[in-house]
C-alpha positions in Angstrom: 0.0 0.0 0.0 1.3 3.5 -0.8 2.3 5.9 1.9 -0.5 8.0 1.5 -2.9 5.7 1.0 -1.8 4.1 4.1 -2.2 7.5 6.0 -5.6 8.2 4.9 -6.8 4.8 5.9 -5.5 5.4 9.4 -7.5 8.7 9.4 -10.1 7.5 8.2 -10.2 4.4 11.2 -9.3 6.9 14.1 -12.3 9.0 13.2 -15.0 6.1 13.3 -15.1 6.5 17.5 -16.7 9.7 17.1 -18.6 9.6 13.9 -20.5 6.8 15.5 -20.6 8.5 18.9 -22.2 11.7 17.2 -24.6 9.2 15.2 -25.4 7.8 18.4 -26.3 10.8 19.9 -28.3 12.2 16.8 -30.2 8.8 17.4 -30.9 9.5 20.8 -33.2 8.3 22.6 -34.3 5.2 20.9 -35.7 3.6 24.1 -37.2 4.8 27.8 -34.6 6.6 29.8 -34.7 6.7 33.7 -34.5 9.5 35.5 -34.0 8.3 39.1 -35.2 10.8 41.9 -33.4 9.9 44.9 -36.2 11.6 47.4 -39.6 10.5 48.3 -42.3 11.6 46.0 -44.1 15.0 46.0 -41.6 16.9 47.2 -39.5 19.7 45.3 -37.2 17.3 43.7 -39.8 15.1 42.5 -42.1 17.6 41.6 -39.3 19.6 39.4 -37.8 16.3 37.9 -41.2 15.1 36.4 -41.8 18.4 35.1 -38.8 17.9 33.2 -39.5 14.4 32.3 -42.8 15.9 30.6 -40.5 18.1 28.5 -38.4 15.7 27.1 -41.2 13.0 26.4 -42.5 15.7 24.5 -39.9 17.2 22.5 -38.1 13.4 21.8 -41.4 11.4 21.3 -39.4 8.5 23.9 -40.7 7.4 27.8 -39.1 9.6 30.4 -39.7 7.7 33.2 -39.6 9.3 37.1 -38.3 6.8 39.1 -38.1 7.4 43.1 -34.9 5.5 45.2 -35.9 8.1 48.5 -33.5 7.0 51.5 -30.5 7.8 53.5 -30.2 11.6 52.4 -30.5 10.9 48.5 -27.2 9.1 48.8 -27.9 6.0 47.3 -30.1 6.9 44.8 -27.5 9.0 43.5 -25.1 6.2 43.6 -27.3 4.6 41.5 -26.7 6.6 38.8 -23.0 7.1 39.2 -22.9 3.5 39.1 -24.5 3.2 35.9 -24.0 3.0 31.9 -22.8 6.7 30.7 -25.2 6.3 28.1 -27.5 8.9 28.3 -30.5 6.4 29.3 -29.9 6.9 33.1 -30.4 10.6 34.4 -30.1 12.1 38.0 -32.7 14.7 39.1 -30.1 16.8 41.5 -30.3 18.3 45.0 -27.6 19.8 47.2 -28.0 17.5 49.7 -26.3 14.6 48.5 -24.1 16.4 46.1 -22.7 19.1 47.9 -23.5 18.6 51.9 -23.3 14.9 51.9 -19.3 14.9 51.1 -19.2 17.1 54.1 -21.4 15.6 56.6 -20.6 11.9 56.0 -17.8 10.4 56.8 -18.3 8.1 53.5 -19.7 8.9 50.2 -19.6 6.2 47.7 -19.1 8.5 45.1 -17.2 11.9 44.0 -19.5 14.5 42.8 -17.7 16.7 40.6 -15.8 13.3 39.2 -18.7 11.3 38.8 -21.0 12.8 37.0 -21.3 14.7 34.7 -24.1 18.3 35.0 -26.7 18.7 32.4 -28.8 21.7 33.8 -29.5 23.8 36.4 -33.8 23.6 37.0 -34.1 25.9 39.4 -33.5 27.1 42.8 -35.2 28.2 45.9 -34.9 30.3 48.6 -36.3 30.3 52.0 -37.9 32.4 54.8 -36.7 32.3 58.4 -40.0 31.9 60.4 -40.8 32.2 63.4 -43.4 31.4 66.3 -45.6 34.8 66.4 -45.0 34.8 70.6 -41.4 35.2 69.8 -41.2 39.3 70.4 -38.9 40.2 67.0 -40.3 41.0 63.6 -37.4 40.8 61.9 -33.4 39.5 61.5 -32.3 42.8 62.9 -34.8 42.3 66.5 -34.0 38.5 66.4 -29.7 38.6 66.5 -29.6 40.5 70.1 -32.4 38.2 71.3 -30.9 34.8 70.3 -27.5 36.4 71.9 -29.2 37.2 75.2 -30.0 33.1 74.9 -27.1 31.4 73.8 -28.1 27.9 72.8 -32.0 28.7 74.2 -33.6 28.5 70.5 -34.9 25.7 69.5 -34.7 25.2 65.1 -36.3 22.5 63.2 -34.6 21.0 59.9 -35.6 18.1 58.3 -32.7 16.2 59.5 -28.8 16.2 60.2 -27.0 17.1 56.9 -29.9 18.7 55.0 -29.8 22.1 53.7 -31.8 23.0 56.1 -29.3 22.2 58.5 -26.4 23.6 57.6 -28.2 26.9 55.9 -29.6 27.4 59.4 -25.7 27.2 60.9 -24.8 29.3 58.0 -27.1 32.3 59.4 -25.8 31.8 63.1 -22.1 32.0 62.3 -22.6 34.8 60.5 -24.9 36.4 62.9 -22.5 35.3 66.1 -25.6 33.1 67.4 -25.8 30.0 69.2 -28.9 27.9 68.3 -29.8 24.5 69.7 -30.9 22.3 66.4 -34.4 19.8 66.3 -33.8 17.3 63.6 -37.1 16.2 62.3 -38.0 13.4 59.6 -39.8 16.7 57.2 -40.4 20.1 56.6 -44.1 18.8 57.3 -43.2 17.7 60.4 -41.3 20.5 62.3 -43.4 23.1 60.5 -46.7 21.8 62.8 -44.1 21.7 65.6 -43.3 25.9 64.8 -46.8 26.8 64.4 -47.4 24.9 67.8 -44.5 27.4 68.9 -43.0 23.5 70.3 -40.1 25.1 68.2 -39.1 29.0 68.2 -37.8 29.2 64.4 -37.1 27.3 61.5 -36.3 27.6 57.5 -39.2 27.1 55.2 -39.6 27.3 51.4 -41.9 29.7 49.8 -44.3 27.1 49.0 -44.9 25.8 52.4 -44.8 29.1 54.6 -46.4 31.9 52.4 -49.6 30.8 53.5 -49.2 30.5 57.1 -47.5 33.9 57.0 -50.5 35.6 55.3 -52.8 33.5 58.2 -50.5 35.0 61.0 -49.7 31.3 62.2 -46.1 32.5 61.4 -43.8 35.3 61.0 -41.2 35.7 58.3 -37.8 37.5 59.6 -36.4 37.6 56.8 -35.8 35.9 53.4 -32.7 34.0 52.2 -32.5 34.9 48.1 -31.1 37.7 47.2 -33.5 39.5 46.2 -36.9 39.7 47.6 -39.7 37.5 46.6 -43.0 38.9 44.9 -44.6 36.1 47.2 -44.1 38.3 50.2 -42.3 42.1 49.0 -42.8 43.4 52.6 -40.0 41.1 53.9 -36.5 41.9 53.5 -33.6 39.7 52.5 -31.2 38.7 55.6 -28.7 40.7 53.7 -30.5 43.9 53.6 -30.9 43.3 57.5 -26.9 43.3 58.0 -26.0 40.4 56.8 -24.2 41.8 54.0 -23.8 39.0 51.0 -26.1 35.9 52.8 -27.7 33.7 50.7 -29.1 30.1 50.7 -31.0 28.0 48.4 -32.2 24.8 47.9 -32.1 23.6 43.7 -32.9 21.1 41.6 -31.3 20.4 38.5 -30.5 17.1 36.0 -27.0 15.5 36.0 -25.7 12.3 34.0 -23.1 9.7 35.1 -19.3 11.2 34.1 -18.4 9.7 30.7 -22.1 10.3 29.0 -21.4 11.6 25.5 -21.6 15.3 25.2 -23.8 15.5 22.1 -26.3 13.6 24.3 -25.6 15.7 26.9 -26.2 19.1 24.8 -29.8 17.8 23.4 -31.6 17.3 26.7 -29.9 20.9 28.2 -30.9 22.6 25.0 -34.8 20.8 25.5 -35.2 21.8 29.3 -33.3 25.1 28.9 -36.1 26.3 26.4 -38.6 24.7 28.1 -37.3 26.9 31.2 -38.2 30.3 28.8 -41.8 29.5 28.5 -44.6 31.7 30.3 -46.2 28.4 31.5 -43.0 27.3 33.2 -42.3 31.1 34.7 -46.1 30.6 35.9 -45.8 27.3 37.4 -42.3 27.8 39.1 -42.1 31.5 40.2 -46.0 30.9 41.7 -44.2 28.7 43.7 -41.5 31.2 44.7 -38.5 29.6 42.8 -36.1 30.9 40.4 -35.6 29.5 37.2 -32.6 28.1 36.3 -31.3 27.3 32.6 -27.3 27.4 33.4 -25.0 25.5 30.5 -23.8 22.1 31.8 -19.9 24.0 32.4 -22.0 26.7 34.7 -23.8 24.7 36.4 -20.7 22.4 37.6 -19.0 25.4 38.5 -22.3 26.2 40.7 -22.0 22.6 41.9 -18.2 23.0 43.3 -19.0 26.6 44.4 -21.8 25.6 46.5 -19.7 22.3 47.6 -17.3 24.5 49.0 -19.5 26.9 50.9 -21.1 24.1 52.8 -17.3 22.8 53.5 -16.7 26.0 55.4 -20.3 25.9 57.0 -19.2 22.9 58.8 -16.1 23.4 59.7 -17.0 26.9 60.9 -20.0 25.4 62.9 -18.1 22.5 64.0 -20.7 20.0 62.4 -19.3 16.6 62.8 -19.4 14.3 60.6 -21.9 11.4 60.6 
């Protein structure tokens, strides 16, 4: 064989990897993909990752199936997509809990978030209010600081459990405020919120969702708000940061990863289907009604968010001295 016959054929073989890899993905899907949830149903990450499962069955005409592994902090459910095929037919609907706290609050994780899998798209996030009992004699952040100093470890919080966000936003604001608070792990947000409106508990962190209405009702009183910016669910509260706090922020978020390895090209088509599908009125409607911001990072911004947030929490721990489980 001549030379440069010789050199095209070897061109021609080291190019068929990723002709067939791109052919693959233009194919995609070509059966039911998975997209594990690894929390009980009906909550935030459920509701957002079927919402999203809805989009894609209808803009790939293929089963998007929602399929809840709840247990254990999302951790194993999450490990069941690290563990499997990076083909694109196994998704992850994603919360902070077992990607960014988990690594801090465990002493084992059986996986490496920023290694093993590989982000898609940010959904959305969601900030919180800091409620408390009404008898409680503060309205807002400001009132609240010199009262939980004057009673160093004497209020009670509720969190749905060790290692939530909950948690460990909850010890953010008290480092940064200089306040000692005693925590109340409970099994839910349901749970500990009866327990706050029962003033059994003086405060706790509560989605939009959940504590708007009992706000409105009186039942509770918002101190403050952890976004940013202020919600158009309730304008008349005012960020923690605006109430010296300068720079606090938490949020919960959901969003849809892929075990590391999943072609790109496969990648790319189910961000570019969700990330529209994020720029609709009906999806504004449905998620800012519920007092979340929508999302719509690239998969590169939305790892970057991941190992941002990953580190936050890391100094939230050690700063708190939260042990590890």
């Amino acid at each position: 064989m001549k030379p440069g016959a010789w050199f095209a054929l070897m061109c021609a073989l080291s190019a068929l990897p990723a002709s067939a890899q791109t052919s693959s993905a233009q194919a995609y899907p070509v059966k039911p993909v998975r997209i594990i949830i690894p929390f009980a149903p009906a909550g935030p990450t459920d509701n957002q990752a079927r919402w999203a499962a809805q989009q894609l069955n209808a803009a790939f005409g293929q089963t998007f199936i929602a399929d809840n592994r709840p247990g254990a902090g999302g951790v194993p459910g999450t490990e069941a997509v690290v563990k499997s095929p990076p083909d694109g037919y196994t998704l992850l609907a994603g919360n902070p809990g077992p990607l960014t706290i988990a690594p801090t609050a465990r002493a084992q994780v059986p996986y490496d978030t920023l290694r093993d899998l590989a982000p898609i798209v940010l959904i959305a996030k969601s900030a919180s209010c800091l409620c408390a009992h009404p008898s409680l004699p503060v309205k807002g952040v400001k009132d609240f600081i010199p009262f939980a100093k004057s009673r160093p470890g004497g209020i009670n919080y509720g969190t749905p459990g060790v290692g939530t966000v909950g948690h460990f936003a909850t010890e953010l604001f008290a480092t940064s405020a200089g306040v000692k608070l005693n925590h109340v792990p409970y099994k839910g947000a349901a749970q500990y919120t009866v327990d706050l409106i029962a003033g059994n508990i003086e405060i706790a962190l509560n989605q939009f969702a959940i504590a708007t209405p009992h706000v409105k009702q009186g039942k509770l009183r918002c101190l403050g708000v952890t976004s940013a910016q202020r919600t158009p669910l309730l304008p008349d509260v005012a960020t923690i940061s605006e109430q010296g706090l300068k720079g606090f922020e938490s949020y919960n978020w959901n969003g849809m990863l892929a075990p590391a390895a999943t072609p790109k090209a496969v990648i790319a088509r189910i961000h570019e289907v969700i990330a529209k599908a994020l720029k609709t009125p009906e999806a504004r409607e449905v998620f800012t009604g519920q007092g979340h911001e929508l999302g719509g990072l690239s998969p590169d911004e939305y790892g970057s968010f991941i190992r941002s947030e990953t580190e936050k929490w890391a100094q939230v721990a050690k700063k708190a001295g939260i042990p590890k489980q």
